[in-house]
C-alpha positions in Angstrom: 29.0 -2.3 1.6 26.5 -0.3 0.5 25.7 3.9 1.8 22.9 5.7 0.3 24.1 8.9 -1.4 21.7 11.2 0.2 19.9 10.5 3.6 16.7 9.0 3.6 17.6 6.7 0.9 15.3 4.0 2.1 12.7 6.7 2.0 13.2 7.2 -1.3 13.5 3.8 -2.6 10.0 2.9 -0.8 8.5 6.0 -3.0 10.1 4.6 -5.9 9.0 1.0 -5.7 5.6 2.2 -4.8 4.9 4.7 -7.6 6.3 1.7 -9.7 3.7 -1.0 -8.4 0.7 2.4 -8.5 1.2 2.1 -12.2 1.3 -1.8 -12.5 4.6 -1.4 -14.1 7.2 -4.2 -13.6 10.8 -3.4 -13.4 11.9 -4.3 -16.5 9.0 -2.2 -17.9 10.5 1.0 -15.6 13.7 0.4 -17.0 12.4 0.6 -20.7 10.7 3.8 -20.0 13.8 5.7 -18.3 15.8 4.5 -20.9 14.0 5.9 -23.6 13.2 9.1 -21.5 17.4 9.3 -21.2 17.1 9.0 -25.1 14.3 11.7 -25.6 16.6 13.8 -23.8 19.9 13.0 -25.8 21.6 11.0 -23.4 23.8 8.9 -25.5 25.7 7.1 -22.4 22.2 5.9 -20.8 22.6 2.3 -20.1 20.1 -0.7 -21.8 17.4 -2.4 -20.3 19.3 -5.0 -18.3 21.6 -2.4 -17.2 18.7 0.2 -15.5 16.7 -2.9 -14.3 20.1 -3.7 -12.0 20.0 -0.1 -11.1 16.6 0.3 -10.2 17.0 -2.6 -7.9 19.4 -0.7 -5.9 17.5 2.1 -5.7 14.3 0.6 -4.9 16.4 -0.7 -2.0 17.7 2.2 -1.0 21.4 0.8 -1.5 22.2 3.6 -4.1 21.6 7.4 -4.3 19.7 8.5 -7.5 21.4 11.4 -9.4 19.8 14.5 -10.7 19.6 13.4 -13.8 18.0 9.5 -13.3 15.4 11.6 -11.1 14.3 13.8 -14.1 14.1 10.9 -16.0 11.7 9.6 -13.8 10.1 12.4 -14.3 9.2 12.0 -17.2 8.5 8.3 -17.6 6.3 8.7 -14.2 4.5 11.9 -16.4 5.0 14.1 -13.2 6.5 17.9 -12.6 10.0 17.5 -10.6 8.8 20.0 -7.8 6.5 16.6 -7.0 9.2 14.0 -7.2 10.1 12.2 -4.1 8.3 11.1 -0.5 6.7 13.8 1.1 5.8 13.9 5.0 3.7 17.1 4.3 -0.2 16.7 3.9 -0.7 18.0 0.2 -3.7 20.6 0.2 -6.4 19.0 -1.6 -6.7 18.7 -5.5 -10.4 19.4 -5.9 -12.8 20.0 -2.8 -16.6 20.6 -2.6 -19.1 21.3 0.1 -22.8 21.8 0.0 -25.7 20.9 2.6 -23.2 19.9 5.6 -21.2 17.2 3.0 -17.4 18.0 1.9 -15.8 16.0 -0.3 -12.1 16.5 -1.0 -9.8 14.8 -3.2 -5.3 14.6 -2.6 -2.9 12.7 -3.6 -1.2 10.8 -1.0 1.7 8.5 -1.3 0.8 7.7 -4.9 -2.8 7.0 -3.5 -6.3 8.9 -4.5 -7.9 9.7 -0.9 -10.9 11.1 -1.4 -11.9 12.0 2.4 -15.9 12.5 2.9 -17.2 14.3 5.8 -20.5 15.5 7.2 -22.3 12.0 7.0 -24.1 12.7 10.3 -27.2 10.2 9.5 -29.2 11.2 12.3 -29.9 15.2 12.2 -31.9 16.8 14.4 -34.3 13.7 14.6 -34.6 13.5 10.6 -32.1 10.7 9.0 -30.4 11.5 6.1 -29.5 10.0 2.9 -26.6 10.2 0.8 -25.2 8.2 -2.5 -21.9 8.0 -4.3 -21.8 7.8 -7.7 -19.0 8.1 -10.2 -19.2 10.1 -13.1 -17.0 9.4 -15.9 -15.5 12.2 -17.4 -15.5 13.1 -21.2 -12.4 11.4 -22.8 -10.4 8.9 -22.5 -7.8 8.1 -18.7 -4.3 9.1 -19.6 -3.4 5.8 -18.0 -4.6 2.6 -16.3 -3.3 0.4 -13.1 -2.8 1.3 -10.0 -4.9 1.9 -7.1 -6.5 4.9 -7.7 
């Protein structure tokens, strides 16, 4: 029998499996990067590879609770500040947001997932239709990482 060590466990192992998948990382791949992130932090008693990947399982399951210290070490393998770690019911204030000429554009994070949420496309104003385009402009340098959905 199996009791998640904190409530919402199934929550939590949702979160996990889904920032997982976001990245395009398999399990075995996870594992490899929370071992060596239990390394970097001197952790001499952090299991191997096959070991994590049977613990991951669990806790993508929701069957297990996840300590303190395997959450900072997702931290750091998922390359994100604790405070952010976790599900979150609450709508995130956008990350960037613009408005000009009646168009907003606003970019969050959501659930792993880049929603960038347009409004103001009324085509028909006052009589006059409008136009509008989307275009992506690449920023200088290089992505810190690929995958995922965003």
């Amino acid at each position: 029998m199996s009791i998640p060590a904190v409530a919402g466990g199934e929550a939590l192992g949702a979160w996990l499996r889904r920032e997982r998948e976001d990245r395009a990382w398999t399990k075995r791949e996870t594992a490899r990067r929370l071992v060596q992130a239990g390394k970097d932090a001197g952790d001499i008693a952090v299991p191997g590879v096959d070991g994590m990947c049977r613990y991951i399982y669990r806790w993508e399951r929701g069957e297990n609770g996840l300590t303190e210290r395997y959450r900072l070490y997702y931290c750091k393998a998922f390359g994100i500040p604790a405070a952010r770690f976790g599900p979150s019911t609450d709508d995130l204030p956008p990350a960037a947001q613009a408005s000009t000429d009646g168009l907003a554009v606003a970019l969050r994070r959501v659930s792993g997932l880049l929603v960038i949420e347009i409004s103001g496309l009324d085509l028909s104003e006052q009589g006059t239709a409008r136009r509008f385009g989307l275009a992506l402009v690449p920023a200088p340098g290089q992505p810190r990482s690929y995958g995922g959905r965003a």
